[in-house]
C-alpha positions in Angstrom: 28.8 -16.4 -6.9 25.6 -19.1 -7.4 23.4 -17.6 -10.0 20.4 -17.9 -7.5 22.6 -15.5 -4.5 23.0 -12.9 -7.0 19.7 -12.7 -8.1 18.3 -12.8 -4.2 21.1 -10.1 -3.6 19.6 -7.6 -6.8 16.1 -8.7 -5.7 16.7 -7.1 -2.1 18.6 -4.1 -3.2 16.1 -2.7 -5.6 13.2 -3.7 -2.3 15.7 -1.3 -0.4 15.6 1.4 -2.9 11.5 1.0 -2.7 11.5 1.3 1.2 9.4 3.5 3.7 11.6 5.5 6.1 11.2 7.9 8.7 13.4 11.0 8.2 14.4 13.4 10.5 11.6 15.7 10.5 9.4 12.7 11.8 7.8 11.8 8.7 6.9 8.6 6.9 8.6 9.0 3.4 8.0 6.6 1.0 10.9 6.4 -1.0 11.1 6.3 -5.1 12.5 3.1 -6.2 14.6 4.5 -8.6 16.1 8.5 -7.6 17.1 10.2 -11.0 16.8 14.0 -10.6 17.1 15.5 -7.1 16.5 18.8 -5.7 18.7 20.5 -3.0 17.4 22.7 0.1 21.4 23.7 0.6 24.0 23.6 -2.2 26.5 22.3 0.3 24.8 19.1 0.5 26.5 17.9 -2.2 29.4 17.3 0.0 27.1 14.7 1.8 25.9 13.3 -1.4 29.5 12.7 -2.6 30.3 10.3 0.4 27.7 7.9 -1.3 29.2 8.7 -4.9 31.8 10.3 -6.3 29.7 12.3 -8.4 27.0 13.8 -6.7 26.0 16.3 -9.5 25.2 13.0 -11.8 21.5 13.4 -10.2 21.4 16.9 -8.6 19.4 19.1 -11.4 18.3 21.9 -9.0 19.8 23.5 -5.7 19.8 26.7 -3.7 23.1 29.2 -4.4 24.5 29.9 -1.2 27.3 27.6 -1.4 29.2 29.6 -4.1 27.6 32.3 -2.3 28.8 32.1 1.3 31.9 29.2 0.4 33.6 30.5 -2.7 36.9 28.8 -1.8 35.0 25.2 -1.7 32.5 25.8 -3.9 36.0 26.9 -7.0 37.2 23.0 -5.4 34.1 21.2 -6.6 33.8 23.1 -9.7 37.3 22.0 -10.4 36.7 18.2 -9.8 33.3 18.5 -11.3 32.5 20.9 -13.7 29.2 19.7 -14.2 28.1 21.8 -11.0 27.6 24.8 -12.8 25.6 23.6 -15.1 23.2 23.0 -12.1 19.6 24.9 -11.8 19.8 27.5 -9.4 16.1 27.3 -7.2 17.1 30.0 -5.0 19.5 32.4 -3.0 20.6 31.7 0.0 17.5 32.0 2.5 14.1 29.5 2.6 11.8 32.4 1.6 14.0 32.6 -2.0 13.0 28.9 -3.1 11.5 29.1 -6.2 8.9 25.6 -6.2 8.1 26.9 -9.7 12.1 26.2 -10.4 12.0 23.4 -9.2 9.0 22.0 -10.1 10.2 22.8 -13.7 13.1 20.2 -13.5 11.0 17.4 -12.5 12.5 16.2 -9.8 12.1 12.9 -8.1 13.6 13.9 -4.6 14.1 16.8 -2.8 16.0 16.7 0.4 15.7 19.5 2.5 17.5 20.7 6.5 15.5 20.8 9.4 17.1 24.7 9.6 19.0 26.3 7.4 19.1 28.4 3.9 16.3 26.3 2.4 12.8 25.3 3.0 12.4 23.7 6.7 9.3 21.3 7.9 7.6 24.6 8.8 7.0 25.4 5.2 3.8 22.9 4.6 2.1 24.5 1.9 5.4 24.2 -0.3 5.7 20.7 0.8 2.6 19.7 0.0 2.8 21.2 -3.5 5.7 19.4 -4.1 4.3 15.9 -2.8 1.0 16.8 -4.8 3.2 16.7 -7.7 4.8 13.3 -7.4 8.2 14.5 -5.9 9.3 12.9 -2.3 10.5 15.4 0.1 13.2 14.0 2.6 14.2 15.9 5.5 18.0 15.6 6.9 20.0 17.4 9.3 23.5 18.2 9.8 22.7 21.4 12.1 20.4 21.3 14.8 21.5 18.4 16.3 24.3 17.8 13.9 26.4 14.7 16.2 23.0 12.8 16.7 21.8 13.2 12.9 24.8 13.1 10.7 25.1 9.4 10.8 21.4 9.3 10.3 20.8 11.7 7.4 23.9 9.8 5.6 21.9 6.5 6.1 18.6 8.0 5.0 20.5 9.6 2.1 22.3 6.2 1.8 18.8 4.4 1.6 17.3 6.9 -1.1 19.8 6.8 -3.4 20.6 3.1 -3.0 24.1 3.5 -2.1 23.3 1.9 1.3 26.9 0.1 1.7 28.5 3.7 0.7 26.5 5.1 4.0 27.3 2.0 6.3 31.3 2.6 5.8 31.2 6.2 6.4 29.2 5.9 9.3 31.4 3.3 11.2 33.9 6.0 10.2 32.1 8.7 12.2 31.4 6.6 15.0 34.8 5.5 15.2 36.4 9.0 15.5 33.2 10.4 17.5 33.9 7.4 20.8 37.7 8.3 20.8 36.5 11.8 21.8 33.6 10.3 24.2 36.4 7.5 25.4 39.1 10.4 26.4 36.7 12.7 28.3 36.7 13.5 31.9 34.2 12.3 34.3 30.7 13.3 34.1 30.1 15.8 36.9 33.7 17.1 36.8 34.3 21.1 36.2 34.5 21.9 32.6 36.3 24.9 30.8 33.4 27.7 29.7 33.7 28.3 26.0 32.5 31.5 24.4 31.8 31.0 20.3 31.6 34.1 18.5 29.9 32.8 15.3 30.5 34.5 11.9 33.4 36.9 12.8 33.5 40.2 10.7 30.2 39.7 9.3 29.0 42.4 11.4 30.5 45.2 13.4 28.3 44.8 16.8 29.5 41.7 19.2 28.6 39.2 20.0 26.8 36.2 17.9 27.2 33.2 18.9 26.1 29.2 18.6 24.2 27.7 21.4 22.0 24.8 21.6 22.5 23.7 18.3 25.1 23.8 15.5 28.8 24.0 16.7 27.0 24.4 20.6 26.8 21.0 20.6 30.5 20.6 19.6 31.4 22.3 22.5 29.0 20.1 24.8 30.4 16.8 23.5 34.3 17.8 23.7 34.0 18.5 27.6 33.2 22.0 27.5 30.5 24.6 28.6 30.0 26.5 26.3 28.0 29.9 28.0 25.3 31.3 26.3 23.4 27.6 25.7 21.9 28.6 29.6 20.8 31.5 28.0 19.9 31.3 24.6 17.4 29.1 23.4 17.9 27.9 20.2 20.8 27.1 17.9 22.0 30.6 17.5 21.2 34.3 19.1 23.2 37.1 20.6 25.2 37.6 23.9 26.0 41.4 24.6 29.6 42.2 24.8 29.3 44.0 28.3 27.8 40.3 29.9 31.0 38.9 27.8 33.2 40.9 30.0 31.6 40.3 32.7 31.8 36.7 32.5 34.7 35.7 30.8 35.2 32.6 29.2 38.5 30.4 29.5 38.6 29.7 25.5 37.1 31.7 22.8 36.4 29.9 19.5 35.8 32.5 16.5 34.1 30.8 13.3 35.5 31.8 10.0 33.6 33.2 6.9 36.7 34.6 5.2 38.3 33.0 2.3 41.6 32.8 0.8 42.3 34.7 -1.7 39.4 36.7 -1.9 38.9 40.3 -1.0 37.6 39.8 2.5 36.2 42.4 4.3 38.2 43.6 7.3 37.6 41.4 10.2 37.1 38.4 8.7 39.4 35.4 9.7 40.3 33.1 6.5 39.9 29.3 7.2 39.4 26.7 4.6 39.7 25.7 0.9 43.2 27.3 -0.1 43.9 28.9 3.4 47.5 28.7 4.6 48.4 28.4 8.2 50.2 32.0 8.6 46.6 33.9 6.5 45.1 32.2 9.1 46.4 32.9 11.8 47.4 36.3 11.0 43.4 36.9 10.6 42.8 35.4 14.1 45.3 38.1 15.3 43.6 40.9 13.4 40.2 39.6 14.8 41.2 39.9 18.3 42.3 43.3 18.5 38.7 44.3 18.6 37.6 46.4 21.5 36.8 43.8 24.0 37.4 41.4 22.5 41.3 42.1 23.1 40.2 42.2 27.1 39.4 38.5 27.2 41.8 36.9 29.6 41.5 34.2 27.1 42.7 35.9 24.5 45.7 37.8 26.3 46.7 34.2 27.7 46.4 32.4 24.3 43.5 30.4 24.7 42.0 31.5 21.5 41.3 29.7 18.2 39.6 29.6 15.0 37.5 27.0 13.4 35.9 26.9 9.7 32.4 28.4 9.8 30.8 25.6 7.3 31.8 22.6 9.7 28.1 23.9 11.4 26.3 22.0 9.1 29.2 19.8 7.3 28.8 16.1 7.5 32.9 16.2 8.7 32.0 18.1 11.9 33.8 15.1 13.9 37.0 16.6 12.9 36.0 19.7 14.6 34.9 18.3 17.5 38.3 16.3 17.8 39.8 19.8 17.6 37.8 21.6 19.9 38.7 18.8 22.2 42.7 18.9 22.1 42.2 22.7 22.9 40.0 22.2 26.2 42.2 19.1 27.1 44.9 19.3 25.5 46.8 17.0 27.7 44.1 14.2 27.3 43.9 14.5 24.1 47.6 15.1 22.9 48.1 12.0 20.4 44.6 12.8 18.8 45.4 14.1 15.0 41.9 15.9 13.6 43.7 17.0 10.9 44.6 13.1 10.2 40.8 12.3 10.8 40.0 15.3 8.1 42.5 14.4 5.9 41.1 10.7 6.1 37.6 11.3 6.0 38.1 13.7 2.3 40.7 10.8 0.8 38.4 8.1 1.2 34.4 10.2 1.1 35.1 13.2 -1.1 36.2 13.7 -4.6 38.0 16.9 -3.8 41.2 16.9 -2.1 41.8 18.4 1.6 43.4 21.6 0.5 44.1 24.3 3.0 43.5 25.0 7.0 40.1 24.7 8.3 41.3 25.1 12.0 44.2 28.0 13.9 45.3 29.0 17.2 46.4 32.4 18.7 50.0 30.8 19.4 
């Protein structure tokens, strides 16, 4: 390469590095030109960090604690592959309100990046923003949540961009794209009928039914794989309740359960296992146990077979496409019967992640 080319080529990429962007909260962020300490709003965005480089925790000093917290199971993977995540500050539990600024202030961060919900601060919390930016550190909001298929390819660039690893973020999201248009490029007709979809979010967590996803989060799984998913008429927001008499009532043809058990652990009872370590026949032997709930059991979904698990963390995972591909073969099965999400997830760890795909992260009844 000409002398003169590379130097034009290192001369743009450290302008990129310097750039003004608007992140997902709306904002005008000036970014630092050179990000060397960073500060997490969610320990699980590492995973999104590791798609740009293969290891994340180089920079990370600080982060909240809910990911060995609520993902033991993934959180044990990382710590295999990196062991340096341990060594990482802990600024706070597992809810906004337990971020310590004095933590992180104390590390001297460069960057924090923060969701725009979640276990960390949001854009609601100004006065800790604005002791943060008062200190020199650049707060950058992302979003893998609220309106997770819209943002994820955004908040990888905008991660992409701060970080300088803007090549890293281009390939994974033609990736995404890629697997997101075969779902859009299978669907039915706009205007068609659509199977109604129930998610019951966190199963086992609590003993009262039913908590579910709605306008938000996996909701907008649902929406995008050519279903109708019932409480988004009737909740508001990303998440709320539906009582289990309306349930009854109005039955759904599928019912999706998210999973917060883990293998190997000593799960409460309830709980269905999905993810890091999680064998097909745990799995699936927790779905069972799941359903025998009172009322649950009296879904004609569930005595017909139309019922399935999925990971809880794909709600705010950068890999949510594999879910939706997956959510898609069970509504139309038929349409989508050559689509592989497990091949897309499998894909999308070998080439973005430093951890190897390791266990089941989705189940059926049958």
């Amino acid at each position: 390469m000409p002398r003169w080319l590379a130097t034009l080529l290192l001369l743009a990429a450290l302008g990129a590095r310097a750039e003004t962007v608007t992140d997902l909260a709306g904002r005008s962020v000036k970014l630092p030109a050179q990000v060397q300490r960073i500060v997490l709003g969610e320990g699980r965005v590492i995973a999104a960090l590791a798609i740009l480089e293969r290891d994340p925790t180089r920079r990370v000093v600080g982060m909240m604690g809910e990911f060995e917290r609520y993902d033991p199971a993934g959180y044990a993977q990382y710590k295999a592959a990196l062991p340096a995540i341990e060594r990482i500050a802990r600024v706070g539990r597992g809810t906004g309100e337990s971020f310590s600024i004095e933590a992180a202030l104390a590390l001297a961060p460069d960057l924090a990046i923060f969701g725009l919900e979640g276990h960390g601060p949001t854009p609601k919390d100004q006065e800790l923003i604005a002791r943060l930016e008062k200190a020199g550190v650049t707060v950058l909001f992302v979003d893998f949540r609220k309106e997770p298929l819209r943002n994820t390819p955004r908040s990888i660039a905008l991660l992409g961009a701060a970080l300088g690893r803007p090549a890293e973020a281009a390939a994974f999201g033609a990736f995404y794209q890629a697997e997101l248009k075969r779902v859009a490029d299978r669907l039915p007709p706009a205007g068609g009928s659509a199977p109604t979809v129930f998610i019951e979010n966190r199963v086992g967590l609590a003993a009262e039914c039913c908590a579910t996803m709605a306008n938000g989060m996996m909701g907008r799984y649902v929406d995008f794989a050519g279903g109708r998913n019932i409480a988004s008429a009737l909740i508001p927001g990303s998440f709320g309740t539906l009582s289990l008499e309306y349930l009854l009532r109005y039955p759904p043809d599928v019912y999706i359960g998210t999973a917060i058990g883990n293998a190997g652990g000593n799960e409460p009872p309830g709980r269905i296992v999905l993810g890091a370590g999680a064998t097909p026949d745990a799995a699936r032997a927790s779905l069972q146990r799941a359903l025998r709930r009172t009322g649950i059991a009296d879904l004609q979904a569930v005595r017909e077979g139309r019922a399935y698990a999925i990971w809880h963390h794909f709600y705010n995972s950068p890999f949510n496409v594999a879910a939706v591909q997956a959510i898609a073969k069970w509504l139309h099965p038929q349409r989508f019967a050559d689509i592989d999400p497990e091949t897309t997830l499998r894909t999308a760890y070998a080439r973005f992640q430093p951890v190897p795909l390791h266990g089941t992260y989705w189940i059926g009844l049958k």
